[in-house]
C-alpha positions in Angstrom: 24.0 -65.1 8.1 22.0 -62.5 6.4 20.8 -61.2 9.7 24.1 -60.7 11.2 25.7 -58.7 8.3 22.5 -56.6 8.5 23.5 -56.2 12.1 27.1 -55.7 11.4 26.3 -52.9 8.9 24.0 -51.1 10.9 26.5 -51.1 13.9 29.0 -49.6 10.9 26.7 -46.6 9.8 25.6 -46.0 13.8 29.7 -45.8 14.0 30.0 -43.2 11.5 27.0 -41.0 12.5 28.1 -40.6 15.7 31.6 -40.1 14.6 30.5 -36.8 12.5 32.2 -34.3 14.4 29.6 -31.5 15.4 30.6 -29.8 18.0 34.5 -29.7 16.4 33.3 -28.2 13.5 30.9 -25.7 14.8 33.9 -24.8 17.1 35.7 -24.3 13.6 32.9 -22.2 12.4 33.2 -19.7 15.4 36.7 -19.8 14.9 38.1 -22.1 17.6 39.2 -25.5 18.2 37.7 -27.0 21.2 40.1 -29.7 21.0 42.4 -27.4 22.4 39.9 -25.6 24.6 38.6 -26.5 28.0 38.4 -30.3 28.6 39.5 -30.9 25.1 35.7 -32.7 24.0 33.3 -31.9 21.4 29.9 -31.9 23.3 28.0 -29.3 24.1 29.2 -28.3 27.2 32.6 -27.8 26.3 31.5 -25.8 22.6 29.5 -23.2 25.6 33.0 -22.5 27.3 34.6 -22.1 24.1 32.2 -21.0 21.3 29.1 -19.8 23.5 25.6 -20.6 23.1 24.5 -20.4 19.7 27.0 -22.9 18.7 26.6 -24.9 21.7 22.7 -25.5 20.9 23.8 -26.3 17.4 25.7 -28.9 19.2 23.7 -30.4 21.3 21.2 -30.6 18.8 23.1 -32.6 16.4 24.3 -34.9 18.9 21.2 -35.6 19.9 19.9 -36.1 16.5 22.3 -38.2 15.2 22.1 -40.6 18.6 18.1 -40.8 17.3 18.5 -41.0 13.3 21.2 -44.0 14.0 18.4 -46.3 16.1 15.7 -44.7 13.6 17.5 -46.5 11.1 18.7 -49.7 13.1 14.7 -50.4 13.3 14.1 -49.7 9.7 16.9 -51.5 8.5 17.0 -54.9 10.8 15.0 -58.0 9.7 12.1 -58.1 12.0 13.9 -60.9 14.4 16.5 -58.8 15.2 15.4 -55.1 15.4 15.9 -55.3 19.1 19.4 -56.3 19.2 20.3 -54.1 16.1 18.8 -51.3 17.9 20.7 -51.7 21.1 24.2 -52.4 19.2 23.2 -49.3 17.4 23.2 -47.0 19.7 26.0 -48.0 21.8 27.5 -48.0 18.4 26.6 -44.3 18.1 27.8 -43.4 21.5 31.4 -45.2 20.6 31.2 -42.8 17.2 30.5 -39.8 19.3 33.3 -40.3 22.3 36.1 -41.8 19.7 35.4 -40.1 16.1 37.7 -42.0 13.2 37.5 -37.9 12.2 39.5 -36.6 15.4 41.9 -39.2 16.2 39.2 -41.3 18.1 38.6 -38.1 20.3 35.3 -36.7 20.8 32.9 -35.8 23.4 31.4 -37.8 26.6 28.2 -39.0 25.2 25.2 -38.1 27.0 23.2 -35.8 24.7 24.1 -38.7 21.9 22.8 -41.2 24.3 19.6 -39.7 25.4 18.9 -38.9 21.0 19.3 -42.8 21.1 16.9 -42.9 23.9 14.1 -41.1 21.9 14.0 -43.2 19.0 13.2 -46.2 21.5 10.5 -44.0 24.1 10.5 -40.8 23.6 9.1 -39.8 26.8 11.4 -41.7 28.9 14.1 -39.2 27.0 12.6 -35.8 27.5 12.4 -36.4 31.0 15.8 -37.5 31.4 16.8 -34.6 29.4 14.6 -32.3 31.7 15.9 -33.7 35.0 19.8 -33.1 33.3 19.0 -29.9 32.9 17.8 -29.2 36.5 20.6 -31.1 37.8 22.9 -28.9 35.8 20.9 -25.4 37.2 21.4 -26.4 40.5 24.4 -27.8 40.7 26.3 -26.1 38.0 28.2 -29.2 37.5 26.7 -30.8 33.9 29.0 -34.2 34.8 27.0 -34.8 37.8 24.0 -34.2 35.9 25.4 -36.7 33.2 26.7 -39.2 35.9 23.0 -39.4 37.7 21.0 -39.5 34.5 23.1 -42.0 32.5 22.7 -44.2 36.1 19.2 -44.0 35.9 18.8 -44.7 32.0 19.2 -48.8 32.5 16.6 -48.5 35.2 14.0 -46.7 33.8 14.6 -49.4 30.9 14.0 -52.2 32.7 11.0 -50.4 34.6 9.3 -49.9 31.0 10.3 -53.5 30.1 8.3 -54.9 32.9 5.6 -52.5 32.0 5.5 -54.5 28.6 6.2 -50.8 26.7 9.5 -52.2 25.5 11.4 -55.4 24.5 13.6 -56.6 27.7 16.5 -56.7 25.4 16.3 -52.9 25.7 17.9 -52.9 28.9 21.1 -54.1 27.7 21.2 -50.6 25.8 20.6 -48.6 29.0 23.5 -50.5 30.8 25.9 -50.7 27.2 25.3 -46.5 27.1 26.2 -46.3 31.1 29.3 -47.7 30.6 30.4 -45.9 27.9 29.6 -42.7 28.9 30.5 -43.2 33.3 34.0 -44.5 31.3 34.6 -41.3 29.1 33.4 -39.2 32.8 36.7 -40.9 34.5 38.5 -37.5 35.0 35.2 -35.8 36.2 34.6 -38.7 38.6 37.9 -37.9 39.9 37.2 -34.1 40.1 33.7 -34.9 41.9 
């Protein structure tokens, strides 16, 4: 019982991290409302189109970071036979937050920088070089929704590669596969543009 409201409330406070609404109010802070800009999200790549770079760093910085602070804190939080599970509710948690913020009318942004944050606080290196191969993806390509699509796709497997390499819990596959669907979900219009 005690174990699943310590769950519960750390799937709550993921919820509400990723539902703080960066990228809307940096937008604010440059004086525009990406709500009613571009594709109408608050990630980073929309807050470059409308806002430029500066506040689009900003952005993707804080998504990022609060993707990592929410699992940070599902670990420190969970009793020890459940920091797995709470970990991988948290940061789909955290995703949810940052796609459907309670602060915009359950709008928000697509995910992706939130997701890999997420990524970090369970292997770090496995998220820098997802990060790295997004951003190469995005240079050559110039579309950042393929770069998305292709790195989200390969999160669950490179998951369940470091699972069988005993770095991580297998339960930690679940996350890869949980943030996949979340995020190739909030990608349906791009899908349909691609």
């Amino acid at each position: 019982m005690i174990e699943g409201m310590s769950v519960l409330a750390t799937v709550v406070v993921a919820y509400l991290l990723g539902s703080f609404p960066a990228g809307y109010l940096l937008g604010r802070a440059w004086g525009v409302n990406v709500l009613h800009w571009g594709s109408g999200r608050t990630g980073g790549t929309n807050v470059l189109r409308a806002a430029g770079p500066i506040a689009a760093l900003l952005t993707g910085a804080l998504d990022v970071g609060k993707g990592a602070v929410a699992v940070w804190l599902a670990g420190q939080l969970a009793p020890e036979g459940v920091v797995a599970t709470s970990q991988v509710l948290a940061g789909a948690a955290v995703i949810l937050g940052h796609n459907h913020s309670i602060f915009l009318g359950f709008r928000g942004g697509a995910g992706v920088g939130t997701s890999l944050g997420a990524l970090g606080a369970l292997y770090w290196p496995a998220a820098i070089a997802l990060a790295v191969l997004l951003l190469a993806i995005i240079a050559i390509s110039r579309y950042a929704s393929l770069g998305s699509l292709i790195v989200v796709s390969l999160m669950p497997l490179i998951l369940l590669a470091l699972a069988v390499m005993g770095k991580l819990a297998p339960a930690y596959i679940f996350y890869g596969l949980l943030a996949w669907a979340l995020i190739v979900y909030a990608h349906r219009p791009n899908i349909r543009r691609l």
